[in-house]
N, C-alpha and C positions, 0 to 999 in steps of 0.2 A: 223300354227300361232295360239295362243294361243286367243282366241274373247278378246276381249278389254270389258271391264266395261263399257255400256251408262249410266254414274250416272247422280244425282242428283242434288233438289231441297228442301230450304227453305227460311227461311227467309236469304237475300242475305246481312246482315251484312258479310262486311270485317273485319275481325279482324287487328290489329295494325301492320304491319308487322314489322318483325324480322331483325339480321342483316341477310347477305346476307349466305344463303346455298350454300355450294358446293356440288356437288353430281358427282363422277365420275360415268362415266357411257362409257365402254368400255375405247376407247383412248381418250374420250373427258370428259370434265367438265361440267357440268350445272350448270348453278349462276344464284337464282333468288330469291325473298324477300318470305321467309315462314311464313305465320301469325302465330304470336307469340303462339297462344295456340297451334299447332297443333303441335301432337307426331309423332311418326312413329310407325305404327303398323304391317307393314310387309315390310320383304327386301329379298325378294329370287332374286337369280342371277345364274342359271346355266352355264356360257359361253354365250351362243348364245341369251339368252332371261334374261333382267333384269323384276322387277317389286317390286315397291316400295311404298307403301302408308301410308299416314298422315291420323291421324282423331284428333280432336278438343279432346285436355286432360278430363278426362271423357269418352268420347263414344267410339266405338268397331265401327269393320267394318260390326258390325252386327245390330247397330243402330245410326251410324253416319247422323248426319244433311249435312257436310261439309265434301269434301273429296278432297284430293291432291294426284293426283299418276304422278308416273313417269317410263315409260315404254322403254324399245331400245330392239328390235332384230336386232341382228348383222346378215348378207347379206342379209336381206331383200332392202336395197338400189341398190343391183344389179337387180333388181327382173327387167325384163321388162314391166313391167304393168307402166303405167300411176300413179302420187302420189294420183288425186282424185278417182281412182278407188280402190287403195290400204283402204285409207282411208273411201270408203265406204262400201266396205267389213269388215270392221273393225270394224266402228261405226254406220253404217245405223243402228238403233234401230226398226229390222225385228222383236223383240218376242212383241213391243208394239201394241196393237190392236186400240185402242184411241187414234189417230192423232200422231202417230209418229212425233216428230221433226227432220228434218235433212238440216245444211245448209255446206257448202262447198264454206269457202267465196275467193277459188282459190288459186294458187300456185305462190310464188313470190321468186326471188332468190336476195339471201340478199351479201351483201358486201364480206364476207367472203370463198364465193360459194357455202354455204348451200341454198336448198330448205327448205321453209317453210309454212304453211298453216295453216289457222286457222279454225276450224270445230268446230260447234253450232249443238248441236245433245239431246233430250232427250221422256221424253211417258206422258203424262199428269197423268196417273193413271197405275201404273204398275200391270201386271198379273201375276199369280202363275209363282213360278220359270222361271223370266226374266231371272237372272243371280244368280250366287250363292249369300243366302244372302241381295234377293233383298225383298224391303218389299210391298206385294200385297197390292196395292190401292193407294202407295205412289204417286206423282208426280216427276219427275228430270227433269233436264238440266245439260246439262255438254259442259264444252267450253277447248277445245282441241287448243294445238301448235305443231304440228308436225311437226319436221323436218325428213331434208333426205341429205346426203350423200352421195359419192361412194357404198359404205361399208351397210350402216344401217340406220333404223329406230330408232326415238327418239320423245318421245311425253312429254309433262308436261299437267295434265289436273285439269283443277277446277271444283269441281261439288256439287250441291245443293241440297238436299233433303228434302219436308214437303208435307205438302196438298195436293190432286189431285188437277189437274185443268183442267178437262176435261169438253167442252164446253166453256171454258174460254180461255183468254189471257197467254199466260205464265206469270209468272211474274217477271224473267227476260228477257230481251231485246235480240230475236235471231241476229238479226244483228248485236247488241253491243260486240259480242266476244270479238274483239281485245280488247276493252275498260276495258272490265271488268277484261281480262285476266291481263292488265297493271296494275289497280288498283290492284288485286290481288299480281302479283309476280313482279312489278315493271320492271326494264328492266330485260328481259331475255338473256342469251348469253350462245350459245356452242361451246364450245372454244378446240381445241386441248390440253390433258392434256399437263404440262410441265417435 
């Protein structure tokens, strides 16, 4: 499995969302509101593992404030393991040394028979090569919707990048994931492609 990004933190302006993104991704579709400014700066798709990320027109994924990725391995939903345990293998932020965030605000199965979860994860002050690209001393948050399948894993994340804030508050809300998540991408839905 390919480590997942624990991104970022800054200032938590939402930008004006757009209309609605489609994003295939395997047999399914993902529809969710993309703030307007943001590009796409990477879309690798091997078969088995997608990964795709936005950054605000203007910046790079090498100094992005704001970041949107979208992430699926395909049979990773077969996997035996537990989705909160997938999920913190995934996203625990192990390489931050200064108060790791990590929350896991549980698994719920939604109408459709999708699993889904929402995961609040970031490092007040990041350390040399957290992850590629990551920038030492920054602070993140990053608020995750994972779903799960038969078949596969499927994430949409929103993440923040500015200031440390270590010895401080974060300065967005770890429990607010859902909240922010909604204001961000408006309703979400993964839907069998047609």
């Amino acid at each position: 499995m390919r480590p997942f990004l624990f991104l970022a933190l800054a200032a938590p302006a939402f930008a004006a969302p757009a209309g609605p993104a489609r994003v295939p991704v395997f047999e399914r579709t993902l529809v969710f509101n993309l703030p307007a400014d943001m590009i796409r700066a990477n879309d690798r798709n091997n078969g088995t593992n997608i990964l795709i990320e936005y950054v605000p027109k203007g910046q790079t994924l090498a100094n992005w404030t704001r970041l949107v990725t979208i992430q699926a391995y395909r049979g990773l939903g077969r996997s035996p393991m537990k989705s909160a345990d997938i999920a913190r293998q995934a996203f625990y932020p192990a390489s931050c040394t200064t108060g790791p965030i990590y929350r896991d605000g549980g698994e719920r199965i939604l109408a459709s028979g999708l699993k889904r979860s929402i995961i609040a994860n970031g490092c007040p002050s990041l350390p040399e090569g957290a992850y590629p690209k990551a920038l030492r001393g920054a602070g993140e948050q990053n608020y995750i919707m994972m779903f799960r399948d038969a078949d596969s894993i499927y994430t949409l994340n929103y993440a923040v990048r500015g200031a440390a804030f270590a010895g401080k508050a974060p300065p967005l809300s770890v429990e607010g994931g859902e909240a922010i998540l909604r204001d961000v991408f408006g309703e979400v839905t993964l839907n069998p492609s047609p």
